[in-house]
N, C-alpha and C positions, 0 to 999 in steps of 0.2 A: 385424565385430570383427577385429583386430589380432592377428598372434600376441604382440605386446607388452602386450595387455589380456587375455589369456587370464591367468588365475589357476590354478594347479594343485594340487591337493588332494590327500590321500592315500589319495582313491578312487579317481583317475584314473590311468589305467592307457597309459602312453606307449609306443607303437609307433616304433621308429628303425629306419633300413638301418644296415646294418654301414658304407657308404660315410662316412658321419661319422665314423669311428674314432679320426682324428688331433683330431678338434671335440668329444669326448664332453664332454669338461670344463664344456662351457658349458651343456649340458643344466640349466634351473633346478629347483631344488628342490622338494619338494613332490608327486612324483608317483610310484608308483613305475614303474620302466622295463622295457622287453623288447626287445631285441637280434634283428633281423629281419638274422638272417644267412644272404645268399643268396648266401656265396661265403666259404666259409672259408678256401682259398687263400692270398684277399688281407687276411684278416685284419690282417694287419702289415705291410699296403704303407704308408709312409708314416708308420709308427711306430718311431722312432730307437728302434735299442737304448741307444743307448750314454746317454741323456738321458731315458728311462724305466727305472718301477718293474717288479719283475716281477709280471705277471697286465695287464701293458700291452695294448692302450687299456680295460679293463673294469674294472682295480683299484679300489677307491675312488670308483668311479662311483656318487652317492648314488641311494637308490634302485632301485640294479639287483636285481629276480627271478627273469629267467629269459632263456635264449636261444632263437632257432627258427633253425632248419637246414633245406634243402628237398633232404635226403637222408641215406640212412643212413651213406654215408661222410663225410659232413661231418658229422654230429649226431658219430659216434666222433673224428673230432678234437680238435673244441670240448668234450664231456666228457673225452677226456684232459688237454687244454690247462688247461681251466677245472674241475678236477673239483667246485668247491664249488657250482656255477651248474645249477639245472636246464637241460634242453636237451631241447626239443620239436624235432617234424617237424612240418614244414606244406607236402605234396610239392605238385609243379606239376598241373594239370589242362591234359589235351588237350582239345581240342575236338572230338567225334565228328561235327559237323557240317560243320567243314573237314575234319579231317585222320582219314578214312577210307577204305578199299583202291576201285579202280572196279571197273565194272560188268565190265568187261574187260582181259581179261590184260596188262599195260603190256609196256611196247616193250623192244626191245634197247636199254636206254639207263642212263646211270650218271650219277645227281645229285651234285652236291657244293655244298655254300658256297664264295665264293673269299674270305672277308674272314680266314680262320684258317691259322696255319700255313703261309706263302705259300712259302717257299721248298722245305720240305715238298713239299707238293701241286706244286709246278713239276718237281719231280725224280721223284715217283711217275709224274706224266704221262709224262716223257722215257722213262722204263725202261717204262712201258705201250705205248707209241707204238712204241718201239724192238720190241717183242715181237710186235707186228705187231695189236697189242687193237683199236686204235681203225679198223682196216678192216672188223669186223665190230662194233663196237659203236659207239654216238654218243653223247658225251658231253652234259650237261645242267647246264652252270655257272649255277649262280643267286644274281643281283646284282641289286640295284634293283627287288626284285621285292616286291607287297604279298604281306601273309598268304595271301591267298586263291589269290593265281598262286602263290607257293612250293608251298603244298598241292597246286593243280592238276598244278606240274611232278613233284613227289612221286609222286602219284597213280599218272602216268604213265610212270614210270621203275623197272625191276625191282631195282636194284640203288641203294643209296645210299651216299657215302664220306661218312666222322665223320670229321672233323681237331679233333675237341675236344683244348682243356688245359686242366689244371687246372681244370675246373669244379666247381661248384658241386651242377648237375644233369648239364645238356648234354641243352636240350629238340632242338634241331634232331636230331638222331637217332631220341630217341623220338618225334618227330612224324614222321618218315620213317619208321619203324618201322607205326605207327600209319596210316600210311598204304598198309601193304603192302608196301613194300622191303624187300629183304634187304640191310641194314644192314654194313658191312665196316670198321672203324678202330681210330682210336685211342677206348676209351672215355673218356677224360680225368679217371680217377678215380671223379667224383661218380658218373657213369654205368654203376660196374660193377653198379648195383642192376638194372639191367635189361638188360645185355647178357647174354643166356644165349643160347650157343649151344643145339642148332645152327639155332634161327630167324635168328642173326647168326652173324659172324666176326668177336670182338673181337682186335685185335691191339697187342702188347706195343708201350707207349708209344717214338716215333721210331725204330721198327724197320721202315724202309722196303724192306726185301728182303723182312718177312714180311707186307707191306701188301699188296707188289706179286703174291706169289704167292696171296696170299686173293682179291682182288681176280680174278686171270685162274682162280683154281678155281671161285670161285662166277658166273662167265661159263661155265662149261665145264658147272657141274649145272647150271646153265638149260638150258645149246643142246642137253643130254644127255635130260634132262627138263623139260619148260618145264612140265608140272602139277604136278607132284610141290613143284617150286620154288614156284609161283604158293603152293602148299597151305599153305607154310612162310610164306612172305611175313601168308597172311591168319590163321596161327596165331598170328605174333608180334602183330598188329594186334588181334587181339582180348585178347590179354596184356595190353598195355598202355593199351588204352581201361579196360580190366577196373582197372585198377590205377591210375589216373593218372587220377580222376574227382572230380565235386564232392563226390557220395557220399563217398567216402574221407577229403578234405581235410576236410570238415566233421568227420568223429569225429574225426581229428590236431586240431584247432581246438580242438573241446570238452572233449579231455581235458585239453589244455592249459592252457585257459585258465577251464576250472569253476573247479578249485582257487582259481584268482589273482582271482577273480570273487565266489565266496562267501563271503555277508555283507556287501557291500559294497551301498550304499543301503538 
């Protein structure tokens, strides 16, 4: 079957990304709708002020009952933004099976993404480099790599850099997190749910002097105490497997979605 032979009833219950926001209009009748918002940010990318209504792209959207957010700083947005609209959490799930601390103490070694914040991260390096970091430390840029080698290089690296923005969540931290890193950046908002020091060092969004000194102090409590640190790394890892599980997401689901459920067939 067709999405054009699907008939829609007002049992049915429609799951959207928030990425259709400028397309909501054509959503058909007949269902009602839930707004799978995994990045409130971008909300109103692509949504002209000047040629919308206000409560734009959601206003008048027939059938809308409720929104989901996949954190608690985005759920308080989308309820101020939209206070008439309920607003559920439906947080992300790690995988305890990739992304957990090894058997053994990881290396003098600092992970990063290179796909975020490039010019960022090119100038942190320069003033790292300049500081004389990277003769005692080896860096761990990871590009083109699948799930299972990010986690492995995770694994393997005591120290992990966030160049999150604006997110949503900003799972690559917590999966470095989760993997045993001690975690050091920008949390990118969505992520201040789980940046709690001092298993990390979250730092004030594009504030590259206070990057660059978190980064060489939590090199200095490794090389000062490399157990004490390793202890940190596997306290935050168990924080957030603990928190960030199917377990969890399913009661976020259920409360959610009993309500919008009951009675219906």
């Amino acid at each position: 079957m067709s999405a054009a032979e699907v008939i829609l009833t007002p049992e049915d219950l429609l799951v959207i990304p928030e990425c259709y926001g400028p397309g909501l209009g054509a959503v058909p009748d007949g269902a009602r709708v839930v707004i799978f918002n995994q990045g409130a940010y971008i909300t109103f990318d692509h949504v002209p002020f000047e040629t919308t209504r206000a409560g734009a792209p959601y206003a008048g959207l027939p059938g809308l009952v409720g929104l989901l957010a996949v954190s608690q700083d985005n759920a308080a947005l989308l309820r101020y933004t939209f206070p008439d609209l309920p607003v559920g959490i439906a947080r992300p799930v790690i995988d305890p099976a990739l992304f957990h601390p090894s058997t053994e103490p990881p290396a003098r070694r600092i992970a990063h993404l290179t796909h975020r914040r490039r010019e960022e991260r090119e100038q942190l390096r320069h003033m790292l480099r300049a500081r004389g970091l990277f003769e005692r430390w080896q860096e761990a840029p990871i590009v083109g790599r699948s799930e299972s080698e990010t986690a492995a290089i995770m694994r393997g690296s005591a120290i992990f850099l966030s160049f999150s923005h604006r997110e949503g969540f900003g799972l690559p931290p917590a999966e470095a997190m989760a993997s045993g890193c001690f975690v050091v950046g920008y949390p990118g908002l969505g992520g201040r749910e789980y940046f709690e020091p001092p298993e990390c060092a979250p730092v004030p969004d594009g504030d590259l002097l206070a990057f660059a000194r978190a980064v060489e102090a939590a090199c200095a409590a490794h090389d000062d105490d490399p157990e004490t640190f390793r202890k940190s790394g596997l306290a935050a890892s168990e924080r957030i497997l603990a928190r960030y599980s199917v377990d969890a997401l399913r009661a976020e689901l259920l409360a959610f979605y009993t309500p919008l459920l009951r009675g219906v067939g």
